[in-house]
Structures are given as structure tokens and as C-alpha cells.
N, C-alpha and C positions, 0 to 999 in steps of 0.2 A: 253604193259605197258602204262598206263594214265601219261597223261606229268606232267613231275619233275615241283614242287611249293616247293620252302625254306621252307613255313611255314608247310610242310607237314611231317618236320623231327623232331624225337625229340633227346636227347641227354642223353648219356652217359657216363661215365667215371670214373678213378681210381685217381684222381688227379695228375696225371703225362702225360696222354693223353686223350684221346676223342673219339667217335665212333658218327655219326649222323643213325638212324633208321627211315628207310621212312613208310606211314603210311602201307604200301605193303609188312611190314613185311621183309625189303630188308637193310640189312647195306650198305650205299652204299658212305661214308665215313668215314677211318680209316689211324691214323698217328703211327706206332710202331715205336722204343718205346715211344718217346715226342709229344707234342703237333708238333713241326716242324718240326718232321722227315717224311720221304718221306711215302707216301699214298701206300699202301697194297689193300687199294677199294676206289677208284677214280673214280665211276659211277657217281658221282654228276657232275661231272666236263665232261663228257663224255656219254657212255655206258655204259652198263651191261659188255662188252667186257674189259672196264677198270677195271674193277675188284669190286665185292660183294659178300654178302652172304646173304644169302633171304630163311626164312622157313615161308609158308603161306600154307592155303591149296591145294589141287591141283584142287577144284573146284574153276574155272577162277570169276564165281559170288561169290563166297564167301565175306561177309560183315564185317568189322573191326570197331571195336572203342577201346579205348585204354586210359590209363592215370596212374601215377604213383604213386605205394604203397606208398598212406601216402605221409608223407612228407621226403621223400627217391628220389635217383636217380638211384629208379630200375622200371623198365618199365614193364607196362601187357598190351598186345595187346588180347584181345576176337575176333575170329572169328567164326561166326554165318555162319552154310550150312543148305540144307535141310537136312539132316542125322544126325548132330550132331553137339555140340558148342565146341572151345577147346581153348587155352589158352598160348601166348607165352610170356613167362617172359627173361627181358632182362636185363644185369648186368655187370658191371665189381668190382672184387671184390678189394679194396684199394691193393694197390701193394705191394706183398709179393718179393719174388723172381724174378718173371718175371709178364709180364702183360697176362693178361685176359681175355677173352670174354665169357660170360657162356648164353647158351641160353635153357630154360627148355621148353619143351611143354607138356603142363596136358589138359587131357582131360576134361569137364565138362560135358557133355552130350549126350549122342549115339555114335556113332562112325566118327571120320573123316580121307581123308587119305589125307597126308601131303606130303610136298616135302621139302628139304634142297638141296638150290642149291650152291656152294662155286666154285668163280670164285678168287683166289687170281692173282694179278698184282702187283710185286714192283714197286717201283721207280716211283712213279704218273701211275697207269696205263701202263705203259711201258716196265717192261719187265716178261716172264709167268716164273715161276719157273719149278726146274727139279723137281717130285711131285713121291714119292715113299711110298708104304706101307711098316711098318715096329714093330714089337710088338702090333698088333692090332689098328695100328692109324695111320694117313693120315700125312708122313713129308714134308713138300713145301722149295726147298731151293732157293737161287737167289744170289750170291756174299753175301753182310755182313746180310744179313736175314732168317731167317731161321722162320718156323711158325708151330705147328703142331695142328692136330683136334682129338680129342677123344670124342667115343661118344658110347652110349648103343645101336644103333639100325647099319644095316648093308651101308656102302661106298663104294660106284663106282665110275670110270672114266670112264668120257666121254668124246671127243671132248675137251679138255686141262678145262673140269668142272670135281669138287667131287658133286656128288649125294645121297639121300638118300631118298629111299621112303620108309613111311610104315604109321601104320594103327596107330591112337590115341584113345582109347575107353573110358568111361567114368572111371574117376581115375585112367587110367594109367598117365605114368609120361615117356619122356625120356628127355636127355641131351643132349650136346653139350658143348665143352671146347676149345677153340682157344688161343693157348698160341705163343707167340714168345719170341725169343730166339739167343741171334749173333751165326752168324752160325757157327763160332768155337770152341761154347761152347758144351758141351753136354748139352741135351734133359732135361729141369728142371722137377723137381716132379710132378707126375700128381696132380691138382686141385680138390678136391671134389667137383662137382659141383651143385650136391643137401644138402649139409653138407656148402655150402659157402653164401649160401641165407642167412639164417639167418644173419650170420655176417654181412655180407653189410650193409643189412636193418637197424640192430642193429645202426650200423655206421653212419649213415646217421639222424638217428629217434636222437641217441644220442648228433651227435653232433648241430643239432638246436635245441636241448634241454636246451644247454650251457648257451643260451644268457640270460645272466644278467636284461633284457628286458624284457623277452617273456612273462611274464601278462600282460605289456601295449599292446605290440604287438598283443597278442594274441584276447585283449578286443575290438579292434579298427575293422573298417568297411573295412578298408585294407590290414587285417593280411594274409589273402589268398596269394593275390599278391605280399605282400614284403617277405613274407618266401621263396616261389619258386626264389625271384628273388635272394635273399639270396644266397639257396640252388646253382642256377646259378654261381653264383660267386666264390662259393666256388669250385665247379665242373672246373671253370676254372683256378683256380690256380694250379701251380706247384709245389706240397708242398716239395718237399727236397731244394728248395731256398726257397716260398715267394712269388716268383713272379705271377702277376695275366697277364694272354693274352688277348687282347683285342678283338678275337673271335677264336673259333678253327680250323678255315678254313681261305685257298685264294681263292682270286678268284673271288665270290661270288657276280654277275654284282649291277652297284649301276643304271643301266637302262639294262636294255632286250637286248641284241644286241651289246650292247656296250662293248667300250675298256677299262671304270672306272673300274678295277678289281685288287684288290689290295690281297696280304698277310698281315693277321692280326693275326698271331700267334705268335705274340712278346710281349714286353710288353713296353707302353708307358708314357712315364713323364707328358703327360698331363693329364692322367687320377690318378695322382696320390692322390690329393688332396680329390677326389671324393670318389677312393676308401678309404680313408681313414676315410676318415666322413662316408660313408656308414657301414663299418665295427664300427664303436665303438660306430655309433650311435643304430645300434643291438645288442652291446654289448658281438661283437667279438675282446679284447682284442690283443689274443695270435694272431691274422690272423692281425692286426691293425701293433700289432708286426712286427710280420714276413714282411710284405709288408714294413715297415719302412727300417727294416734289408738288405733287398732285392736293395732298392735304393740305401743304403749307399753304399753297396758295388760295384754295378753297374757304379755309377757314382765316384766311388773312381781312382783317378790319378789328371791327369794334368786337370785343370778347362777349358782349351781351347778345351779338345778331348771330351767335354759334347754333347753328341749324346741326339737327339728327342727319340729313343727308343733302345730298349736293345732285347739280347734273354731271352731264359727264367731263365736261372744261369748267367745274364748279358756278355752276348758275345757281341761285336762289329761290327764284321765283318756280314752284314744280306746280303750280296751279291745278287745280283736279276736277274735273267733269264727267260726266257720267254719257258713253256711247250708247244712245235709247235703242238705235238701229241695228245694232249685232245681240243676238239672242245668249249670247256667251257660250263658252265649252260648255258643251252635255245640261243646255240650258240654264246656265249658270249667270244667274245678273246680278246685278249691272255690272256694265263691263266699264272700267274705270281710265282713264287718262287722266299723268298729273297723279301725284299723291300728296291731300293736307296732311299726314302726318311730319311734312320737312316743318312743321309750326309749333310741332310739338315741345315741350322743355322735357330733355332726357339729360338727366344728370348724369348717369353710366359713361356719356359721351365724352368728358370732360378725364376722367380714367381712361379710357382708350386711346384717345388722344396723346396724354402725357406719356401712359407705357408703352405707344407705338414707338413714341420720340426717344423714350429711352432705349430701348432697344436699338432702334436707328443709330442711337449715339453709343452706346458698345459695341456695333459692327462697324463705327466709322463711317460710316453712308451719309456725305454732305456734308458741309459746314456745320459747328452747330450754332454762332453768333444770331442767323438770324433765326434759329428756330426759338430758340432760347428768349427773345426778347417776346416771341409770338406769347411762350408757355407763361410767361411770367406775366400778362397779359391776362391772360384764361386762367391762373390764380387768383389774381386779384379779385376778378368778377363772381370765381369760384368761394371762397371767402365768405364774399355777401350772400347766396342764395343756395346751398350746398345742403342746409337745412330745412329746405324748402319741399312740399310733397311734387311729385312729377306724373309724367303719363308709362314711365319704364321701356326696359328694352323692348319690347313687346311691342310696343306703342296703342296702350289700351287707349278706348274713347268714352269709357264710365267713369271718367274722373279722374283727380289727382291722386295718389296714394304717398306714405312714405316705403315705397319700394326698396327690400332690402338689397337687391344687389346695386341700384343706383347710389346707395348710401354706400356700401362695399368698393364700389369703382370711385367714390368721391374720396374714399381711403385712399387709394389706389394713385392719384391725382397728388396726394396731399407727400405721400410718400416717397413718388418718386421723384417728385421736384428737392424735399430734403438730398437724398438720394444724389442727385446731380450738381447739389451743392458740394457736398461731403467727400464725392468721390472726382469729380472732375473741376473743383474749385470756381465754378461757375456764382456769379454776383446771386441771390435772394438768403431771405429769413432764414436758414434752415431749422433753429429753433424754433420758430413761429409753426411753420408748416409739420415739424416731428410732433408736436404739443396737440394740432388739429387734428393730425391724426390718430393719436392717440384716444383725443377724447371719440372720435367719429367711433374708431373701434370699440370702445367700451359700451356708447350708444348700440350699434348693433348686436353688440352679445346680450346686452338687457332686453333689447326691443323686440329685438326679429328672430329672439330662440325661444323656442317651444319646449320646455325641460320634459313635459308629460312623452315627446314622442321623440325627444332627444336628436330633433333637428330645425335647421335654420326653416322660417315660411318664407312666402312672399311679399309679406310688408309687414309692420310694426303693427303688432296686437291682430295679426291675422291668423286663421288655422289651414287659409288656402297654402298649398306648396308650390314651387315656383321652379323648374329645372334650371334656369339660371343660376342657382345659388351651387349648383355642382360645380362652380366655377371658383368657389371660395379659397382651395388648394393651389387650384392655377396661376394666380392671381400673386398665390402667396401672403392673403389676410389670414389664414391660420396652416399650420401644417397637417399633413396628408393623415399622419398617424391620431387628431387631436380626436376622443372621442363623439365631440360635436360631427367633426365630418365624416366620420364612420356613421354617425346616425345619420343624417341628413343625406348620405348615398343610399342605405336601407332603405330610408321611407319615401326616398323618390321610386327608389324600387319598387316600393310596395305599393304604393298610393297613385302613383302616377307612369308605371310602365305597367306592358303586356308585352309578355315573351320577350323583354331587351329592349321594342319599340316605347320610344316617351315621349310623352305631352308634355306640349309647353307648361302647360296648365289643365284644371277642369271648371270647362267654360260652366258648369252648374254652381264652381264656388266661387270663380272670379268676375265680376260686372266687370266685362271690358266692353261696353254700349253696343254690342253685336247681337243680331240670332244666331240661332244653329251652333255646330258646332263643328269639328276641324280634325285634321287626321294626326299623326305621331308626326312631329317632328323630326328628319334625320342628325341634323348639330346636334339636335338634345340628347340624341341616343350616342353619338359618338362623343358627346362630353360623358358620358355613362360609364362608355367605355374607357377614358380617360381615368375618371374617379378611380372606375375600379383598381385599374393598373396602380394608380398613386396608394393605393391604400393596401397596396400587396396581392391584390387578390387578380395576377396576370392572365391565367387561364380564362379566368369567367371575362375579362379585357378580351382577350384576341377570339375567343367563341361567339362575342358578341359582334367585336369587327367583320369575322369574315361573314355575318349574318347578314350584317351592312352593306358589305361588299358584295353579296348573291342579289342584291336588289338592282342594281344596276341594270341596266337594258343592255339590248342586243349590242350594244355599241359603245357600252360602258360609262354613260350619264343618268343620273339621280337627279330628280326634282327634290322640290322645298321636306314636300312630304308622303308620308305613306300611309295605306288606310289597308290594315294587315287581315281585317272582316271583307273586301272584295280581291287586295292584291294587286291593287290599281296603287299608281302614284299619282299624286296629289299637289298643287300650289303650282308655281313659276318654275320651269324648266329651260334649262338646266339650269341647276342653281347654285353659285358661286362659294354661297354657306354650304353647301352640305357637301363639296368637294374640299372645302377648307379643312371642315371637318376628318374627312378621309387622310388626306394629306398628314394632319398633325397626328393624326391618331397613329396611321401606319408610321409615321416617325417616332413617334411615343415608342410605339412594340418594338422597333427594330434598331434601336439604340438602347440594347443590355436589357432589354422588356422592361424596362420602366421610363416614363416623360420626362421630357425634358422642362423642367418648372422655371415660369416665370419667375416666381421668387428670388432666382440666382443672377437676375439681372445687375 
């Protein structure tokens, strides 16, 4: 097998999990039943031995290209032999009963002979199931999982693999149905598998059909790329909460080798803001909703237990371990379940929070009685500890900092609660809260500005830079034109991009408790591109967008990051930020080439 590349996978899903399909025709990442729940094919992260399923042809030359019906998230992979072309269609259908895998292969032209190879592993790759035939279909059981294969052409074991060879001719058709199922239930309904295409597609074609948008979108030179990123986003949500994950995988190295390897199949308060302008700026209401609805509940208790991120029906508990037994991507350890960073104190979160809510409450989306007692709530506690040093967006583990965009978003918090007084006659201080913020502002222009290089750093009496702070415009804590933020776009320019691509940071000036070091961040480049735009300079804005946008894979998804010395992508794929990112940017350029700023909330 040709070595494993992130960008080689594309994605799948029911909205409630995910499968990754390599271009080899190989599932070779899958979480039954959730996004978080333990991998069933764990080949990404390992072996073939860790568990996939792969129907390709059985001639080793055989040629693939591939791309997705429409604008649906059902997959066709073409493979081209000399004997004949044929065709595997990849799907999971919206979650009925149980979850899905349906895999159809149609022949197109002469004959080809095919292989289906099924390696199931629970538990990450770790343990093989006891594997029995039973009413015409393959049952896999393992402690609380249980998984069965149904399918129209004949199944062997071999060597702890299901096999299946057989011949494809032109307009034949056969199937394949992977269902799971907790093991103490009994065996759900079989799935029609040629009778379940339609609907998906249906599903999919319909629901980006929805947007209230889609002739602006549709008219514009970017509609290609913000639908799929769209469609992305929606793929990554959890629809019985709301919740959106911020990719659907761990692990996923942020350099080759290295130990940067995190779980990102939670959902996190920083991106909250983003999704939410993405969604209603396509004119996704009901998901605008639901993600509102999702917070509240998440961060409903005590203002002090306000965790950086949540599971996907807001759990607490993300406890973190380290998988010894998978060798990681391109040997990349440890490979991590569970993330301790939800223990972290990010004060940023505390601003995201409050400008998702306002926002939410200028589009009218929900009640706001009971958000409003939440926010007042997360004031108060905000109050006490707001000048406190923290671990930042980032979630560094060298220690606490005074982090200037956690002080920046603690503005941010202090503001818009004034803000909601003022404007929509809602009970708090708003004197108290205008005064706080005021003074917080004054603190960060003294603190966290650099006069010698006439931009904002990354923490107070620091000379590291921080891409974060290109956010200071957006936010609306200074405006686009102030000459601080003209500098502070320069010298992230200068100091921390190559060719347009930007670092979060440089791990040589920042102790954030790690080795090694990580590739360009995609958000941070498309806040870049943001900056620019806001600050007039739209050209060098959309040259650097579409530069963005040529990274995309065959199939039009971006990981976390990019490392532009091999050209490989980098981090958790597909990744929810860096499609954020696309979304807001191409709306930035195509409404009058300049952003649309939070400030005006």
C-alpha cells in the first residue's frame, strides 16, 4: 500500500458519526456509534491490522479518481483497469435506527474483478471480534459492540479478515450494508441498500437547498467552495444535540513525527462565534439554532465549572489516555483519547460566549430570558477572575500567561453584556460592566503593545507574536484603520507568515510545555486574509484566499494545517476551523469586498 497522506481521505457521514475513505478505496477510519466513540478501523492511526474495509479492484494497477454526487455527502470513486471501468459509491444513510455504512459497486464498462476486504478492530484497533456467520450475513461481536455485514455476492474468512471476491460487469450492481448495533440488543432491520441511495442524496441535495442565500451564493465566484464547506460542517454536527466537533478524528500529527497529536472530536467554545456567523450567514437558521441551543445547555450550572470545550451532548468529563498500541499517522505518537485540555482556564471563552449570545439575540434565534440569566451568571464569576493569567486559545501547557487576546475577549464579554443592557433593556450594571471594560482596554494597550514594532504580542511584556491578536478588528476592540492594527497585521506578516501561510506562533519563542514543532495554521491564514481586507488592502485579501482555497483536496476538504516545505496537510481532518475560516472569509470578499465586523453587533 502507497503511504498514508490526510489529504488522501475523504468523508463521510450520518450526522451523528463519521467514516474517513482513503483514495484506495479503503475505510480506514470509523467511530460507532458517535463521533467519540472508540474506532472499529483505526488503520489511519496504525495498520491495515488495526482494522478497515477496502473494496478496490484486485488489479494492484488499477487507476482511481473520485468526487461527490453533486452537492451531497455520498461518495463515487471510478476505477479504470485494462478489462473494464467500475464504480464504488460510498454513503451512510441519516440515522434511522442504527448507523450505516452502505458501499454499492456498478459496473460501467467490461468486466472487473474486485475484492472486499473487512478487517474489523474495536476499541482503537485493539481488540478482533468473535466473527460468526448467521442468517446469511457476517456478525462481529466484541464486549459492548456488536457490527454486522450484509451483502449480495458471496463471504469468507480468512486469517481473522471477511473476504469477498467476485466479478463486476458492465451494469451489474452489488452491495454491501455495515450496520452496528450494542451487543445486547438484537440485530436491527436490514437496510435496503440500493432503495437507501436515493434518500441520502435526496437529503443532502435538499438540505443545501434550504439556504435562504443560495442565489447570492450560488451567483458568486466562490459558491463551489463555501457549499462543500457548508456541506462539511453540517457532516460534522451532532444532530440529536447541535453540537458541531471540531474534527472527526484524534491524533492527527500537527508535524510528521511528532507528539502534537491531539483529540478533536468535541466541541469547543472558541469556535463558537464563528460557527455561528457561518451558519446564518448561509442562511442556516434551524443549525444557527440548534448550535445556540447546544451551548446553553453545555455551559448550564455553576459559572466557575465553564470548561474550554464539551462532548458532543455537552459532557464534562473528556478524560485523556494515551493509545500505546497504534503506532500513529506516519509514526506519529502518542496517539491520544480524551483531551485534558477541557481543564484548562481560557478566559477568551468567556467573550465567545457572550458575542455568540449577542449575536444570537440580533438575529432573534430563541428566547433570550433564559440565556440572559446564564450570561449574567458568567459575569459575575467573570468579575472575580478576568485578571487572572490563563493557559490561551491555544491551550498552551508551559504555564499560565497574561495572554493578550484572553484579556481582549474578557473586553469582549464585559462589552457586550453593557451592550445588551443598553440596547435591548435587559436587567445588569451596565455602568459597572462599560467602566470594566474600559479599564481592561487601557490595560491591554499598555501591556500587550510593543511600540518599538508597532504591534499588539502575545501576552503582557512579551516580544513573542501571537496570530490570535489579528482578531483585535473583528472583535471590534480597536478599528481596522487604528495604526496599532496596521502594524500588528505587518508584523504578523513579517515574523510569523511565509508566502500568506501563518503560525499560530514560534514554538522557539513560545514555552507552550511541547517538543517539536507544527505546520501553518489554516484559520490563522484566513484571519490574515480577513485583516487585510479590513484594513483596505482587498486584493492582497482575496490572492491570499484563493491560495487557501487551491489547498483543498480532490474533494474539496482542508485539515487543521499545512506544512508548505512538503505540501502535505497536517493536524485533524477535516477540520471544522479551517472551513469556518473559508466560509467567513469568502463572505467577507463577497459582500462589497470588505467584512462584515462584529463591532456592528
Amino acid at each position: 500500500m502507497p503511504e498514508r497522506r490526510i489529504e488522501d481521505y475523504a468523508l463521510i457521514g450520518d450526522l451523528q458519526t463519521a467514516a474517513l475513505v482513503s483514495k484506495q478505496g479503503s475505510i480506514d477510519w470509523l467511530c460507532f456509534p458517535r463521533f467519540d466513540s472508540p474506532a472499529c478501523f483505526a488503520a489511519l492511526l496504525g495498520s491495515d491490522d488495526n482494522g478497515h474495509w477496502r473494496i478496490a479492484p484486485r488489479d494492484a494497477d488499477a487507476v482511481s479518481s473520485r468526487h461527490y454526487r453533486g452537492d451531497t455527502l455520498v461518495l463515487e470513486t471510478e476505477w479504470s483497469t485494462p478489462s473494464g471501468s467500475v464504480r464504488v459509491i460510498d454513503f451512510m444513510p441519516p440515522r434511522d435506527a442504527a448507523p450505516d455504512v452502505v458501499r454499492i459497486v456498478e459496473g460501467i464498462s467490461g468486466s472487473v474483478e474486485m475484492r472486499s476486504e473487512l478487517k474489523l478492530r474495536f476499541d482503537y484497533g485493539h481488540v478482533v471480534p468473535w466473527v460468526r456467520r448467521s442468517n446469511g450475513q457476517i456478525d462481529a461481536i466484541a464486549g459492548p459492540d456488536a457490527v454486522s455485514l450484509r451483502s449480495d455476492v458471496h463471504q469468507y474468512g480468512r486469517d481473522l479478515t471477511t473476504y469477498s471476491d467476485f466479478r463486476i460487469a458492465e451494469n451489474d450492481r452489488a452491495w454491501f450494508v455495515l450496520t452496528w448495533h450494542p451487543s445486547h440488543h438484537s440485530v436491527p432491520e436490514p437496510t435496503d441498500a440500493l432503495g437507501a441511495l436515493e434518500p441520502t442524496e435526496k437529503f443532502w441535495t435538499d438540505w443545501i437547498g434550504r439556504t435562504t442565500r443560495a442565489t447570492d451564493v450560488k451567483e458568486t465566484a466562490v459558491s463551489e467552495e463555501v457549499t462543500r464547506s457548508v456541506l462539511t460542517l453540517k457532516a460534522l454536527t451532532y444532530a440529536p444535540s447541535g453540537g458541531i466537533v471540531a474534527a472527526p478524528t484524534t491524533s492527527l500529527p500537527e508535524a510528521l513525527g511528532g507528539g502534537r497529536n491531539w483529540d478533536y472530536r468535541y466541541c469547543w467554545l472558541r469556535d463558537a462565534t464563528m460557527t455561528l456567523s457561518a451558519m446564518l450567514r448561509a442562511g442556516y437558521t434551524d443549525e444557527a439554532e440548534a448550535w445556540r441551543n447546544w451551548l446553553l445547555r453545555a455551559i448550564a450550572g455553576s459559572p466557575e465549572d465553564l470548561q474550554i470545550m464539551y462532548g458532543v451532548t455537552g459532557e464534562r468529563r473528556l478524560t485523556e489516555f494515551e493509545a500505546g498500541w497504534l503506532p500513529g499517522f506516519g509514526s506519529s505518537a502518542p496517539v491520544r483519547v480524551g483531551n485534558a485540555a477541557a481543564e484548562q482556564l481560557q478566559l477568551d471563552v468567556y467573550g465567545e460566549v457572550m458575542d455568540v449570545l449577542a449575536l444570537a439575540r440580533e438575529a432573534q434565534i430563541g428566547a433570550t430570558d433564559e440565556a440572559w440569566q446564564v450570561q449574567r451568571g458568567l459575569m459575575r464569576h467573570l468579575e472575580d477572575i478576568w485578571d487572572q493569567p490563563d493557559e490561551g486559545i491555544w491551550e498552551v501547557r508551559g504555564g499560565r500567561q497574561h495572554f493578550t487576546y484572553s484579556k481582549v475577549m474578557a473586553w469582549v464579554a464585559f462589552d457586550r453584556a453593557a451592550r445588551a443592557v443598553e440596547r435591548f433593556g435587559l436587567s445588569g450594571p451596565a455602568a459597572e460592566w462599560k467602566a470594566r471594560a474600559a479599564e481592561i482596554h487601557k490595560e491591554v494597550c499598555d501591556q500587550a503593545y510593543d511600540p518599538d514594532r508597532n504591534s499588539f504580542t502575545q501576552a503582557y511584556g512579551s516580544k513573542a507574536l501571537d496570530a490570535a491578536v489579528l482578531l483585535i478588528p473583528q472583535v471590534g476592540f480597536l478599528p481596522a484603520d487604528d495604526s496599532r492594527v496596521v502594524g500588528t497585521v505587518d508584523a504578523v506578516q513579517r515574523e510569523l507568515a511565509s508566502d500568506g501561510f501563518v503560525r499560530r506562533y514560534l514554538t522557539e519563542h513560545t514555552d507552550d510545555g511541547l517538543e517539536g514543532d507544527e505546520g501553518t495554521f489554516l484559520i490563522c491564514s484566513f484571519w490574515l486574509a480577513d485583516s487585510l481586507a479590513m484594513i483596505g488592502r482587498v486584493g492582497e485579501a482575496r490572492d491570499l484566499y484563493e491560495k487557501l482555497v487551491a489547498l483543498r483536496n480532490d474533494v474539496g476538504l482542508l485539515a487543521e494545517e499545512y506544512d508548505a516545505n512538503s505540501g502535505r496537510m497536517l493536524g485533524n481532518f477535516p477540520q471544522a476551523f479551517s472551513h469556518l475560516g473559508l466560509v467567513n472569509t469568502a463572505w467577507h470578499l463577497t459582500t462589497a469586498e470588505s467584512p462584515l465586523r462584529r463591532s456592528a453587533y
